[in-house]
N, C-alpha and C positions, 0 to 999 in steps of 0.2 A: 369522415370522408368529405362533406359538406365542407367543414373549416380548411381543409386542404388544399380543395379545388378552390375556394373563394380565397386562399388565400394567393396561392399560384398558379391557377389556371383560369382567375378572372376575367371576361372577357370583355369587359367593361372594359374595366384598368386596360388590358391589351388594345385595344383599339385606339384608345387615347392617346397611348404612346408611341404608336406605331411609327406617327409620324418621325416624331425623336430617335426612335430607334432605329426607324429606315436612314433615314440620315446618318446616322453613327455608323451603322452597317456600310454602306457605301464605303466611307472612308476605312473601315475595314479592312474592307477588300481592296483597293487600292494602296493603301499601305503595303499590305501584306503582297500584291504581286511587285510592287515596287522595291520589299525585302526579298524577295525570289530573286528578278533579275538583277537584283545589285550583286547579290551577294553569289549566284552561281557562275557570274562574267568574273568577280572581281577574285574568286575562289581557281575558277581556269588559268588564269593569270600566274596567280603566282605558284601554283602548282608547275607551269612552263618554266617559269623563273628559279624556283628552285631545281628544276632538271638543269639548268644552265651551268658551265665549267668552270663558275665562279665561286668560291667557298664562301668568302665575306656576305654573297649576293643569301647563299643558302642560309648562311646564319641569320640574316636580317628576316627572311621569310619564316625561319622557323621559330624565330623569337615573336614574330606577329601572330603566328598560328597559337601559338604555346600562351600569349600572353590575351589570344578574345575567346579560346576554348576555356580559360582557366577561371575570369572574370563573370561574375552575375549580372545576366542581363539588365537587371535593372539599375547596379549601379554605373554601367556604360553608359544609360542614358542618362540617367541624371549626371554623372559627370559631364558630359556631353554639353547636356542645356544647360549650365549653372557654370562650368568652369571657360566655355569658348568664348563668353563674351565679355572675359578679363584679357585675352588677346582680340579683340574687337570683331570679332566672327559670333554673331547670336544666330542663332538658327530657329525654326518654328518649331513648332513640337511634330507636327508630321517630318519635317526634313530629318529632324531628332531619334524619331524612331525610325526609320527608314537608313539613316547611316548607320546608327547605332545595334539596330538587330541584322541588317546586311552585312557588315564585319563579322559579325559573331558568325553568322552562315556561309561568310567566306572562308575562314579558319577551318572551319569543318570542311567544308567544298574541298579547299585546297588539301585538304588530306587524302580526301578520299580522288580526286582525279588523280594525284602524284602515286597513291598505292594503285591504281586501275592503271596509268601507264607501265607502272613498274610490271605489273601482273601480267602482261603483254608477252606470250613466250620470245624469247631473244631469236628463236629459228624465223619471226615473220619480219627482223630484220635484214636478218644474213638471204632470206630470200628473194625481198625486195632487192636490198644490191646486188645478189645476181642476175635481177632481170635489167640491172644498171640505171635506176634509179638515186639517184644523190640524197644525203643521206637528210636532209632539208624535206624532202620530199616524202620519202622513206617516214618522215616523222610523221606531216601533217596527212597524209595521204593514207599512210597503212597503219600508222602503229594509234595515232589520236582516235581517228574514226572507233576501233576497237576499243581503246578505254571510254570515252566516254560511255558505248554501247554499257562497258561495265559500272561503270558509276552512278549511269541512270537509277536503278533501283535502291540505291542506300541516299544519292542526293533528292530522291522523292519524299521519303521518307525523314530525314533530317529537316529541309525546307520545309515541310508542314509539320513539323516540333516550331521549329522559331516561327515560324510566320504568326503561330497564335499567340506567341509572341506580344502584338501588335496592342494587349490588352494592356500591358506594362506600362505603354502611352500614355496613357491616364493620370502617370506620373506626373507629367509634365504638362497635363490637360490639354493633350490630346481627343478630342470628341468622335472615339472611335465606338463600337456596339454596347460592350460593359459597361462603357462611365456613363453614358448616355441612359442607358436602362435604370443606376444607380441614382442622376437626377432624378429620372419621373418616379423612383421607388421613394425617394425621401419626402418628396411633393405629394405622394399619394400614401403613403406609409402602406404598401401593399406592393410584395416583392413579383407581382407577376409580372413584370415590364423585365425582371429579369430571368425569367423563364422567355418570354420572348426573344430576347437577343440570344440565350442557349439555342434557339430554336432557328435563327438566323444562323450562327455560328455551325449547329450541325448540319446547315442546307448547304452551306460554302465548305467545308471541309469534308464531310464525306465522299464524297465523288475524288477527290483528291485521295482521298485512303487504299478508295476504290480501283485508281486507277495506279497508284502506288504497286497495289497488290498483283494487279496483270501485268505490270512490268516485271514485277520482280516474279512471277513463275515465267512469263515470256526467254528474260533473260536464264531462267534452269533450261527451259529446255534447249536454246541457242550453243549452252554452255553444254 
């Protein structure tokens, strides 16, 4: 039990490295709301776009979905940082994982908002036009508002799969919580700098689980 604790729950080691790992941490989180809102605006998108009367427009979205749901995150980003800047676009490694795992949670996004508009009963269209509402309106006004309500609970939940994501970064040396813990672990040869950042990591993502969860019974009993 001694060797345990001194080996991962040293609080020596812990302290020492706080600094580094608060630092990594930040960027963590930063990252990671920066893959939220990229990826749930850019996923809105083209959920809309694929509702649009265009076939060609729908095959392009659904070959983008099919093609960043299908792909390993991590080699999106390496691809990413290593092949853009043969077309002279290099990007940093935060910017890197930030596009890189924001597509991937667009793809998903964009599914799940297209099934939550679809799911829309067609009688709260037919209703809205007969209070003579245009059908422009009709959309953003009665039929959106409704799916989104429904999509909240599965994009909560998806968005906090990838946003941890943001560990992948590391790839590309990225100095987010993990790589950062894994410095001071090789400098120290004593893995508690990465019990630390676990520790950071479930102080940032719990509440998010948490609040995932009373959405989604919020949303049963709505429904």
């Amino acid at each position: 039990m001694e060797r345990l604790i001194d080996h991962y729950f040293n609080a020596a080691v812990m302290a020492g490295a706080l600094p580094e790992v608060l630092r990594g941490f930040s960027i963590t989180v930063m990252v990671s709301l920066c893959i939220i809102a990229l990826g749930l605006s850019l996923g809105l998108a083209l959920a809309l776009l694929r509702c649009a009367p265009v076939r060609p427009l729908r095959w392009v979205v659904a070959a983008y979905v099919d093609v960043f749901r299908t792909l390993p995150q991590l080699v999106i980003i390496i691809v990413l940082y290593f092949a853009l800047p043969y077309l002279d676009l290099a990007l940093s490694p935060f910017a890197t994982t930030v596009l890189a795992l924001g597509c991937v949670l667009s793809a998903f996004a964009a599914d799940i908002f297209y099934a939550s508009i679809m799911a829309v009963p067609r009688g709260q269209w037919d209703a809205a036009r007969a209070l003579g509402l245009r059908t422009g309106r009709v959309f953003t006004h009665v039929v959106l508002p409704q799916a989104i309500t429904l999509a909240v609970p599965l994009l909560t939940n998806r968005a906090i799969a990838i946003a941890k994501g943001t560990a992948l970064g590391s790839a590309v040396a990225l100095p987010e919580a993990l790589s950062s813990a894994q410095s001071v672990t090789a400098i120290t040869a004593n893995p508690s700098p990465l019990t630390l950042a676990a520790a950071f990591y479930l102080a940032f993502f719990i509440p998010l689980v948490i609040l995932s969860r009373w959405l989604e019974r919020r949303a049963a009993r709505a429904g």
